[in-house]
SEMI-382356 format. One line per field, with one value per residue (C-alpha): residue in one letter; chain; residue number from 1; x, y, z. Coordinates in steps of 0.25 Angstrom, whole numbers, plus 5000, padded with zeros to 4 digits. Example, Ala and Ser with C-alpha at 12.3 -4.5 7.8 and 13.67 -1.06 7.14 Angstrom:
<nodes>
resn = [A_S]
chain = [A_A]
resi = [1_2]
px = [5049_5055]
py = [4982_4996]
pz = [5031_5029]
</nodes>
This chain:
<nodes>
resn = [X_X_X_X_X_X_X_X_X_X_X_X_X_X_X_X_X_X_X_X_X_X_X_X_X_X_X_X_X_X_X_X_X_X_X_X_X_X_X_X_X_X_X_X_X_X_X_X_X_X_X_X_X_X_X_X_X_X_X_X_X_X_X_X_X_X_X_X_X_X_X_X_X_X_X_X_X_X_X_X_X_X_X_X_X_X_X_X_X_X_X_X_X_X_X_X_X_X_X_X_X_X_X_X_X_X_X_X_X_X_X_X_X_X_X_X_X_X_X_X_X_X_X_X_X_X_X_X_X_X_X_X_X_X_X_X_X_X_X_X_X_X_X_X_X_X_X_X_X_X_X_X_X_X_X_X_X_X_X_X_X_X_X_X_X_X_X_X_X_X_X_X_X_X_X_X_X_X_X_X_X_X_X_X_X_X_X_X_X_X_X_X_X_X_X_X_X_X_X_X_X_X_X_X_X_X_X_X_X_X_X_X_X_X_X_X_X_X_X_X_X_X_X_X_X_X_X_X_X_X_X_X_X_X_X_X_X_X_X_X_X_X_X_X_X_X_X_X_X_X_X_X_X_X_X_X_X_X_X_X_X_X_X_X_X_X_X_X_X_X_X_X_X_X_X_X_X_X_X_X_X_X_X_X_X_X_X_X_X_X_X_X_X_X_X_X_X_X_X_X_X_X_X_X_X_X_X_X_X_X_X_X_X_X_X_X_X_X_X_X_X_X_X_X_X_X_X_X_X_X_X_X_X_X_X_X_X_X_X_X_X_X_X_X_X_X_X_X_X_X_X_X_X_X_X_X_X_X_X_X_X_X_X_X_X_X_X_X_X_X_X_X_X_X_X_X_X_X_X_X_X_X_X_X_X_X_X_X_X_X_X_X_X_X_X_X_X_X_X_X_X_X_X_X_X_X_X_X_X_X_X_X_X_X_X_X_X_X_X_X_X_X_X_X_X_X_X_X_X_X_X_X_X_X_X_X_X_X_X_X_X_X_X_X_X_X_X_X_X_X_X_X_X_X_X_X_X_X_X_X_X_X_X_X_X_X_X_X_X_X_X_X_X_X_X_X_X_X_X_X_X_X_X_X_X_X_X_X_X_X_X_X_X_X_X_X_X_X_X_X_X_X_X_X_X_X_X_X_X_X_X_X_X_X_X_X_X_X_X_X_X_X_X_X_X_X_X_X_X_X_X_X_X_X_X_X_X_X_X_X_X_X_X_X_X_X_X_X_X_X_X_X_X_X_X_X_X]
chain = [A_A_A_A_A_A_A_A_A_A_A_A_A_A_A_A_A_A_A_A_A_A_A_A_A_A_A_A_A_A_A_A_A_A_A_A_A_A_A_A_A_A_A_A_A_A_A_A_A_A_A_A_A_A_A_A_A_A_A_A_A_A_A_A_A_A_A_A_A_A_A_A_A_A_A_A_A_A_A_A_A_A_A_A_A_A_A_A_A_A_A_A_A_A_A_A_A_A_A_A_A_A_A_A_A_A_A_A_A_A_A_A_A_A_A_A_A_A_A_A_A_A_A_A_A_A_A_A_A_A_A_A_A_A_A_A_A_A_A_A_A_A_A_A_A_A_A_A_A_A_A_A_A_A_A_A_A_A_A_A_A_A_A_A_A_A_A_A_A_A_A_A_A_A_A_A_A_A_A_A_A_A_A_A_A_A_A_A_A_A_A_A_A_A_A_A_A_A_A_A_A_A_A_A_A_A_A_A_A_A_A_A_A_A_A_A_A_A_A_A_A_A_A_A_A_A_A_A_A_A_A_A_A_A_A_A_A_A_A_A_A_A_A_A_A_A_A_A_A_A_A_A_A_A_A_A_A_A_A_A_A_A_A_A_A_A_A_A_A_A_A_A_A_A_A_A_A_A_A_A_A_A_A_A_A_A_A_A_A_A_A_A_A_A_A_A_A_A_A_A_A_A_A_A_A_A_A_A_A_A_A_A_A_A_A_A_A_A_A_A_A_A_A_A_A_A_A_A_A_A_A_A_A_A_A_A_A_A_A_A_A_A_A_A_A_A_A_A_A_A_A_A_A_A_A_A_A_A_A_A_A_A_A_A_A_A_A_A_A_A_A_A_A_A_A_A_A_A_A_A_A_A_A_A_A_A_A_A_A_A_A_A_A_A_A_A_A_A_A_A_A_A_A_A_A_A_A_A_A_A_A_A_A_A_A_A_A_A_A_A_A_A_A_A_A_A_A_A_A_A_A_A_A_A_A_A_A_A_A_A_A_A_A_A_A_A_A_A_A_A_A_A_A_A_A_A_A_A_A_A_A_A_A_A_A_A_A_A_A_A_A_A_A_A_A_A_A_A_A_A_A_A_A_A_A_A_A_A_A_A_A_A_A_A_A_A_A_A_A_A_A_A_A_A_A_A_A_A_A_A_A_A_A_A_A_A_A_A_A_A_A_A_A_A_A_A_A_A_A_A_A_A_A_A_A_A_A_A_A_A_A_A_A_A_A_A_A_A_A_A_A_A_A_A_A_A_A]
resi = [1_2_3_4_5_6_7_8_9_10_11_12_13_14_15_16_17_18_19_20_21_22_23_24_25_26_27_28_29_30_31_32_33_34_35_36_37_38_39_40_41_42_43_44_45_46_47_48_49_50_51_52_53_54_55_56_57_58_59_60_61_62_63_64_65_66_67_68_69_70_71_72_73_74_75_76_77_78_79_80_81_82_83_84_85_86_87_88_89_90_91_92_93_94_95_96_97_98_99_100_101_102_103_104_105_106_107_108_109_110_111_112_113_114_115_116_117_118_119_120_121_122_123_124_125_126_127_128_129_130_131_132_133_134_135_136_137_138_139_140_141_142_143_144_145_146_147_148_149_150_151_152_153_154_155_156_157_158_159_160_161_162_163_164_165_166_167_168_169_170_171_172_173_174_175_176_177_178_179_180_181_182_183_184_185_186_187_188_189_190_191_192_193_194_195_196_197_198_199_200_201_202_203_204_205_206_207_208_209_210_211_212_213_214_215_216_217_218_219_220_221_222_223_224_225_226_227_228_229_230_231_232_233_234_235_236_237_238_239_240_241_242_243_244_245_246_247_248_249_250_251_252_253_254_255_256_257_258_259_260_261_262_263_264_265_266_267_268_269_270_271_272_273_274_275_276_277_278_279_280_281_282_283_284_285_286_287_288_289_290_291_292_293_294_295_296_297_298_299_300_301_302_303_304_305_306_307_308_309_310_311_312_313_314_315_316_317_318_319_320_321_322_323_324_325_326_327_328_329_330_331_332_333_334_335_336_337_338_339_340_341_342_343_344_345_346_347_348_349_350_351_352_353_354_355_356_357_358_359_360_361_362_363_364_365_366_367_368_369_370_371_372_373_374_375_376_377_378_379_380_381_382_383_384_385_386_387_388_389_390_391_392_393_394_395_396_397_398_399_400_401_402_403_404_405_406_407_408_409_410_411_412_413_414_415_416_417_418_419_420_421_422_423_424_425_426_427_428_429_430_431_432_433_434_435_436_437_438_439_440_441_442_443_444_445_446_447_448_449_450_451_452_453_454_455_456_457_458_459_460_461_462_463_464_465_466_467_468_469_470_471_472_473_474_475_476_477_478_479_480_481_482_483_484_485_486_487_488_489_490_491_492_493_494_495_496_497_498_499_500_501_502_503_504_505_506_507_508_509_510_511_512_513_514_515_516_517_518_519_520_521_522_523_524_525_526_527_528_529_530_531_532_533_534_535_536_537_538_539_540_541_542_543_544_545_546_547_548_549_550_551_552_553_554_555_556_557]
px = [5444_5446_5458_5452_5437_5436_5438_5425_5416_5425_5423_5409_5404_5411_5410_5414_5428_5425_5418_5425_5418_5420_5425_5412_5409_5397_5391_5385_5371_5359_5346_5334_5328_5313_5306_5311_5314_5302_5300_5297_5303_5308_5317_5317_5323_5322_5326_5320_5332_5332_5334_5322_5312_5316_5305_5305_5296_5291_5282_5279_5267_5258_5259_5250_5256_5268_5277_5275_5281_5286_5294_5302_5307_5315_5318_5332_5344_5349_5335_5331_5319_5305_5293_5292_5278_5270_5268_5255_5244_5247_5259_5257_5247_5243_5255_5269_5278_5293_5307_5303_5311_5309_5312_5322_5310_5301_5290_5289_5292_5294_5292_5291_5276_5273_5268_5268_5260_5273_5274_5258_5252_5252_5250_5241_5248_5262_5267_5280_5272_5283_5286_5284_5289_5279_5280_5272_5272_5267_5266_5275_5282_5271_5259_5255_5259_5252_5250_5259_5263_5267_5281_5277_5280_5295_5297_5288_5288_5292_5298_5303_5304_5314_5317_5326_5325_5333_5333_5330_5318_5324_5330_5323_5331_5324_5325_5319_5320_5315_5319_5332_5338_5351_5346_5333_5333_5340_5340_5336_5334_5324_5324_5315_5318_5309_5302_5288_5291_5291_5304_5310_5313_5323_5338_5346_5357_5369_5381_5370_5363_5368_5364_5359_5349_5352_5338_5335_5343_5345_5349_5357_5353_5365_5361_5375_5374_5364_5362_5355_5355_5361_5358_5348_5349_5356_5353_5366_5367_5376_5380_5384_5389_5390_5396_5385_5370_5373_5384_5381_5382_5395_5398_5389_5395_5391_5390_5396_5394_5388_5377_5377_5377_5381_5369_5358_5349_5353_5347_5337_5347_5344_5354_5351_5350_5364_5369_5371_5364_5360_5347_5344_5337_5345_5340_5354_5352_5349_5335_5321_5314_5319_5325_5326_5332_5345_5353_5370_5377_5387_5397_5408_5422_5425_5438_5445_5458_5457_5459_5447_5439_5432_5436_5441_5452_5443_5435_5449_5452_5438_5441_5452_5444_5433_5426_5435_5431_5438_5435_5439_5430_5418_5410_5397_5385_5386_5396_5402_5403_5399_5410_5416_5420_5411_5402_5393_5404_5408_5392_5396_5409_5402_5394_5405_5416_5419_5415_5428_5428_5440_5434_5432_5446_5446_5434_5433_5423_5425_5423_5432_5427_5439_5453_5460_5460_5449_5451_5451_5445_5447_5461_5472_5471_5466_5463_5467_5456_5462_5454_5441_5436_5426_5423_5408_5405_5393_5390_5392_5384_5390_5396_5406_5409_5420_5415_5423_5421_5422_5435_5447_5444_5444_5451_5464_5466_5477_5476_5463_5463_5466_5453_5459_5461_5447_5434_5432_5422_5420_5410_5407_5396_5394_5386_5386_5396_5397_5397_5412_5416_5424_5422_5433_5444_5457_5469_5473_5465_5450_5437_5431_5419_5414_5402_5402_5404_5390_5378_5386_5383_5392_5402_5418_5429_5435_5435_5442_5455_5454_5445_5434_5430_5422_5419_5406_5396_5382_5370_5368_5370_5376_5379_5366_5369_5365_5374_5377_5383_5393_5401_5410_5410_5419_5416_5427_5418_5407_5408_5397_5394_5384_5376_5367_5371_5366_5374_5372_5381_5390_5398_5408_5422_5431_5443_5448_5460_5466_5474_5480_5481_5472_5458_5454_5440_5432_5440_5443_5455_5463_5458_5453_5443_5429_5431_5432_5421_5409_5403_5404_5411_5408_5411_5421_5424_5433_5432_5440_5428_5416_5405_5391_5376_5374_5387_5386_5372_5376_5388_5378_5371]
py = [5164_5154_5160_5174_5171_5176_5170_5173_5167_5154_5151_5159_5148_5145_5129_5120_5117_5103_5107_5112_5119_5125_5141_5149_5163_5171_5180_5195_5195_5197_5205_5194_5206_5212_5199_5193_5201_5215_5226_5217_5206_5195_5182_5168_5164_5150_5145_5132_5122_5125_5139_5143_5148_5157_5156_5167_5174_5188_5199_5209_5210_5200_5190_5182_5185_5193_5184_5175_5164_5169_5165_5168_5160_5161_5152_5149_5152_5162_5172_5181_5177_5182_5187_5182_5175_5173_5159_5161_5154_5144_5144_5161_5164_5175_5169_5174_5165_5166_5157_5147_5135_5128_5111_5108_5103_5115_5109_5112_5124_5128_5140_5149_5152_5164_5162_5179_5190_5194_5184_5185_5178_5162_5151_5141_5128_5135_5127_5137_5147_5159_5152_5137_5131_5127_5120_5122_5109_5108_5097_5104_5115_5121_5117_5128_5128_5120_5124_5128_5115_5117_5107_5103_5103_5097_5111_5121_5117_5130_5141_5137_5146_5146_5134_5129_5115_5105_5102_5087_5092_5085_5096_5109_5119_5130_5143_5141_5149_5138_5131_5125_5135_5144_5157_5165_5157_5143_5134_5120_5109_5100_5085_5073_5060_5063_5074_5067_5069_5079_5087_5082_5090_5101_5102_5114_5117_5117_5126_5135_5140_5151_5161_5171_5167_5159_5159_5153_5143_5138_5124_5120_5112_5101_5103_5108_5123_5131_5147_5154_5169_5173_5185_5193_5204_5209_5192_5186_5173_5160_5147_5136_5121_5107_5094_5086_5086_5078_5087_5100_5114_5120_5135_5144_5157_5171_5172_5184_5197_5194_5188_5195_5210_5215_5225_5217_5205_5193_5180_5169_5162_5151_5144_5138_5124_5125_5133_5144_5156_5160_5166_5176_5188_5201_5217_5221_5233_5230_5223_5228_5225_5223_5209_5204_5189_5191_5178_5176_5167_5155_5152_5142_5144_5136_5140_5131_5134_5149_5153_5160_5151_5139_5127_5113_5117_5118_5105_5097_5102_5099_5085_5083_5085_5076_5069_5076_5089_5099_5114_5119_5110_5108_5117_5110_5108_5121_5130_5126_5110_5097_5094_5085_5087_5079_5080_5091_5099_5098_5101_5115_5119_5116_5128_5137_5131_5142_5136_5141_5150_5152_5166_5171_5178_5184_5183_5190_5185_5193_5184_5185_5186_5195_5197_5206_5197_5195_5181_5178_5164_5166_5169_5173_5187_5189_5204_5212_5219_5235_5245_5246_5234_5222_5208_5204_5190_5185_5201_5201_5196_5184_5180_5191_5204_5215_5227_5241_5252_5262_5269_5262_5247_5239_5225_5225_5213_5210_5210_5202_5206_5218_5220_5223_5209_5204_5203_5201_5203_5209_5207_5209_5213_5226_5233_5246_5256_5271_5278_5281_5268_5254_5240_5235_5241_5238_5245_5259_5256_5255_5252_5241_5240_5254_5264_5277_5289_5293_5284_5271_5265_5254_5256_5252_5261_5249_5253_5252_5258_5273_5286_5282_5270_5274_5268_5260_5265_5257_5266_5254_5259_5249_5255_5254_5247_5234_5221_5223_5212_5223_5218_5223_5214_5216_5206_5213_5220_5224_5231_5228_5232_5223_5225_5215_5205_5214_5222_5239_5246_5241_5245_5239_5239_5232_5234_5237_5244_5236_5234_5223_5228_5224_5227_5233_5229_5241_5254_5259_5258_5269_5266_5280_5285_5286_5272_5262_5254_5255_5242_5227_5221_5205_5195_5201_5193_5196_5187_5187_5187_5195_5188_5190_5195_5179_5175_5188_5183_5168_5174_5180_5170]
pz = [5990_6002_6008_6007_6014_6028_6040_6045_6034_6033_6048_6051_6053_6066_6066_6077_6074_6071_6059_6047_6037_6023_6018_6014_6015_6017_6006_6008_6016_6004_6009_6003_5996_5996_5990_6004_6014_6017_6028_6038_6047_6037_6044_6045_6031_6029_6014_6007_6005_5989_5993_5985_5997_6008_6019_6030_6039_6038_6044_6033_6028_6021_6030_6040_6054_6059_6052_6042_6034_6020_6008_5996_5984_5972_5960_5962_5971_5964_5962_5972_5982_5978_5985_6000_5999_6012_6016_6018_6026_6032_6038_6039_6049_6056_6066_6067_6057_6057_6054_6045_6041_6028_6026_6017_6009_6011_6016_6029_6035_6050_6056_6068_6074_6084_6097_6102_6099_6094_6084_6079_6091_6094_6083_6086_6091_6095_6107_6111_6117_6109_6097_6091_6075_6065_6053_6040_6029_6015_6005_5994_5990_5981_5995_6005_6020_6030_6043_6054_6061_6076_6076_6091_6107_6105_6096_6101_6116_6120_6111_6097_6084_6070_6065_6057_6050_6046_6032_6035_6043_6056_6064_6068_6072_6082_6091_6105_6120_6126_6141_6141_6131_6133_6129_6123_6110_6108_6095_6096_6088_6086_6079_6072_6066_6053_6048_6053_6066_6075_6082_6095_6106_6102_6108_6110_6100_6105_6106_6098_6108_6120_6130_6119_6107_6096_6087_6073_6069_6056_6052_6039_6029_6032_6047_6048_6051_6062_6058_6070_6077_6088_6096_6101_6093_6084_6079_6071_6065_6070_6064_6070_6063_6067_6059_6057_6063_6074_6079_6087_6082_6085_6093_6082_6074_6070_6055_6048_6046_6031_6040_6055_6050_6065_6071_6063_6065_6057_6058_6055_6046_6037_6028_6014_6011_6004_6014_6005_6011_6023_6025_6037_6044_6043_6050_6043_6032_6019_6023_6019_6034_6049_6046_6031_6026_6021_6013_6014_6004_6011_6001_6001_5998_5987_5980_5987_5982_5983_5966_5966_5956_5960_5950_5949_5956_5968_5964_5966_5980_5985_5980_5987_5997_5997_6007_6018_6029_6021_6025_6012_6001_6012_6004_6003_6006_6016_6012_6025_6020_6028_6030_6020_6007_5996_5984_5991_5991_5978_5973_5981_5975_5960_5962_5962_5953_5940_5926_5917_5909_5900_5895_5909_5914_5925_5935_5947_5957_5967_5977_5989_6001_6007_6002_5990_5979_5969_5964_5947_5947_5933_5931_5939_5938_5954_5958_5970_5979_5983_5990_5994_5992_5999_5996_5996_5997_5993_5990_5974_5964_5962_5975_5981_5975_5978_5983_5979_5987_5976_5981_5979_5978_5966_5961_5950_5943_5933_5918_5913_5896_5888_5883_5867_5866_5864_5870_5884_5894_5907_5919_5934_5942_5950_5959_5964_5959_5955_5940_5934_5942_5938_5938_5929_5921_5917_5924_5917_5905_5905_5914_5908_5917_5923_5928_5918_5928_5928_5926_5932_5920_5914_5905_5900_5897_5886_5875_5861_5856_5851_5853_5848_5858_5868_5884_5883_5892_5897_5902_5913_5926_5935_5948_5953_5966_5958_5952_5940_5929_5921_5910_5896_5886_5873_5864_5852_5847_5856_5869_5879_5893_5900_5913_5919_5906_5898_5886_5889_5881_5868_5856_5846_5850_5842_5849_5864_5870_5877_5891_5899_5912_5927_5928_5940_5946_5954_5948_5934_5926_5934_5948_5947_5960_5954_5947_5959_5960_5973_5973_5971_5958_5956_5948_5937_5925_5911_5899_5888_5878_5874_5882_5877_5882_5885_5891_5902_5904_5908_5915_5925_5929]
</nodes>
């Protein structure tokens, strides 16, 4: 909810005041995985404009010098990256390779060369003495590399490594410890009129660069926004923001603690074309090498008036607000807007506008970045967070999760449906937990969703009137440190549990006992110790009808 998002992810950003810029908070830091990241050194992210390619460099094994130019792609956004894939020869040689920069039309690709022993010894035609910028072009996307291509005395005079290029292919943005600069390594920028001809002489940045180091710069796509490091060591990561290109950077920031684990390395970052993730180099735990490529979700704020679902009612406001500099509805294209209010904005806040669903009751996304309510966007039947209890932003499965500590936390929400009514159905997602645990129940009455107290497995407690009916168990486990999609189905007949969309226990029921008090979400049905949940819950949902196998599965995706 807007007025429950902190004051550090609102303003992190730390723009000159002149400059006023949208609500957006940053997600939960995700480790690439092992088709990216390996044992060895792995840095220099450097995503293609579609978001489709992640180039980076690399010195495990299989390459052709200490470090070489490597890449990973994916289908779409939302898949996982496959194998990294050596770039081969050329542009790999048996030369030192690292921080590449790909155009926005993936066609050229710039990098750094090594001019040490260090670095694999000295590439013919380098001109810096300790480091110049190449450039490698191709026809097409489907047509090998050429070869390395020196970008000329006006760059490479003296020292000059990472670039970072514009997406019109006219700014080149670059790290350098040559005369006239403030401390060991400054960033400069250089300039052309077209892409035919060669970069001018490179000018400091300023009120970027000081005393200490500021090392690899990354320039946004709207040219709007500079990521660099700062630091010798431990490195962090600093933004810094300007109204328009022709303006200066204003007085940089220290991004947060979602980015700059404190006591580790964090750097090299590069943003997305959409400016929706930021990619960067981590030593933090949780890696598979020394330093691995980590991604962070930017996401705007765009519940404008703060009733935990995004609707029309959100449309109308930005629309009183169009064409103006308006902090609130600048969502677009950044998260952090461009300052005024217009269709691009609009295309943004589409993305996350709620189809209605008059089946869907009660929803709890679980989305809140801090506070003690856990927003209904489907009703009104808002619940309060007690105990032990974390928000995880951009740390669920979909978007935030709330994270149980196992003890005494948990959620309790107002009556929802008395199950002997008719069919409903009941879904959340999950992860972690213990056998003989609860992820919903009904105050007093029965655990509708819950871990048998042996296996983990799932099971329900509802169940029909009389002796003979029976808790419905599964022989799924699903506390297995893994998400899980859990739900009870009872369609008036039928009762089902799913896990993962798929049906893994049933039996006919014709008939429920029924309750119309709260549900508590995270603890069982008395709030009895042993039956708190220790892990993150997501995404819960109650309809008032049976779904089916097909409807869960749509649901999901």
């Amino acid at each position: 909810m807007r007025n429950m998002i902190s004051l550090e992810l609102i303003l992190v950003l730390g723009l000159v005041t002149e400059v006023t810029d949208a609500d957006f908070v940053w997600g939960t830091a995700v480790n690439l995985g092992p088709n990216v990241n390996s044992s060895s050194n792995d840095a220099g992210p450097s995503v293609s404009a579609d978001g489709l390619t992640l180039y980076f460099s690399s010195n495990r094994s299989g390459g052709e010098g200490g470090y070489d130019l490597w890449c990973t792609k994916r289908a779409t956004i939302n898949d996982d990256w496959g194998p990294a894939v050596n770039l081969g020869r050329p542009p790999n040689l048996q030369y030192s390779y690292w921080e590449p920069s790909i155009s926005s039309d993936e066609l050229t690709l710039y990098f750094s060369g090594g001019h040490s022993p260090t670095f694999g010894g000295q590439l013919p035609g380098g001109l810096g003495g300790q480091g110049d910028i190449w450039m490698a072009m191709r026809e097409s996307v489907n047509d090998v590399w050429g070869e390395p291509i020196n970008l000329g005395p006006a760059v490479n005079s003296q020292h000059a490594i990472h670039p970072s290029i514009s997406s019109d292919s006219l700014s080149l943005y670059f790290q350098t410890h040559r005369s006239g600069a403030l401390g060991h390594c400054d960033i400069m920028v250089a300039t052309r009129k077209s892409i035919s001809d060669p970069f001018g002489d490179p000018v400091f940045l300023k009120n970027i660069n000081t005393s200490g180091p500021e090392w690899t710069p990354d320039i946004s796509a709207d040219g709007l926004t500079l990521f660099f490091m700062r630091n010798p060591g431990p490195t962090e990561i600093w933004v810094s923001r300007r109204r328009s290109t022709s303006d200066d950077f204003g007085a940089p920031t220290k991004l947060p603690y979602q980015v700059n684990v404190p006591g580790y390395d964090n750097g090299i970052p590069n943003l997305s074309a959409d400016g929706s993730t930021l990619y960067f180099l981590s030593s933090r735990p949780g890696g598979f090498g020394n330093w691995d490529l980590w991604q962070v979700p930017i996401t705007p704020i765009v519940d404008f008036n703060g009733d935990g679902i995004v609707d029309v009612k959100d449309v109308v406001i930005m629309t009183e607000h169009w064409g103006e500099d308006d902090s609130l509805c600048d969502i677009g294209p950044m998260p952090w807007g461009d300052g005024v209010v217009d269709v691009r904005d609009l295309v943004v806040l589409t993305k996350y506008i709620e189809p209605i669903d008059s089946t869907l009751i009660a929803h709890w996304a679980l989305d809140e970045a801090e506070g003690v309510v856990a927003y209904d966007s489907a009703g009104m039947n808002d619940a309060a967070i007690v105990g032990g209890t974390a928000w995880q932003p951009g740390g669920g499965h979909v978007d935030g999760a709330l994270q149980l500590n196992g003890t005494n936390g948990c959620a309790v929400a107002g009556p929802v449906l008395n199950p002997a009514d008719g069919p409903f159905s009941v879904l959340a997602w999950i992860k972690d937990g213990a056998p003989g645990q609860a992820v919903i129940s009904q105050q007093g009455s029965t655990n509708w969703l819950s871990t048998d107290p042996l296996e983990g497995c799932l099971m329900t407690e509802v169940k029909g009137p009389g002796r003979s009916s029976n808790p419905l168990l599964s022989q799924t486990v699903i506390t297995d440190g893994l998400w899980h999609r859990i739900g009870l189905v009872w369609d008036g007949l039928h009762r089902t549990l799913y896990v993962d969309d798929v049906a893994v226990a049933e039996d006919i029921q014709d008939g429920l006992t029924g309750s119309d008090n709260g549900l508590y979400i995270g603890t069982g049905k008395n709030m009895e110790p042993g039956t708190y949940f220790s892990g993150l819950i997501d995404d819960v949902r109650v309809y008032n009808v049976g779904l089916t196998a097909e409807q869960i599965a749509m649901l999901a995706q």
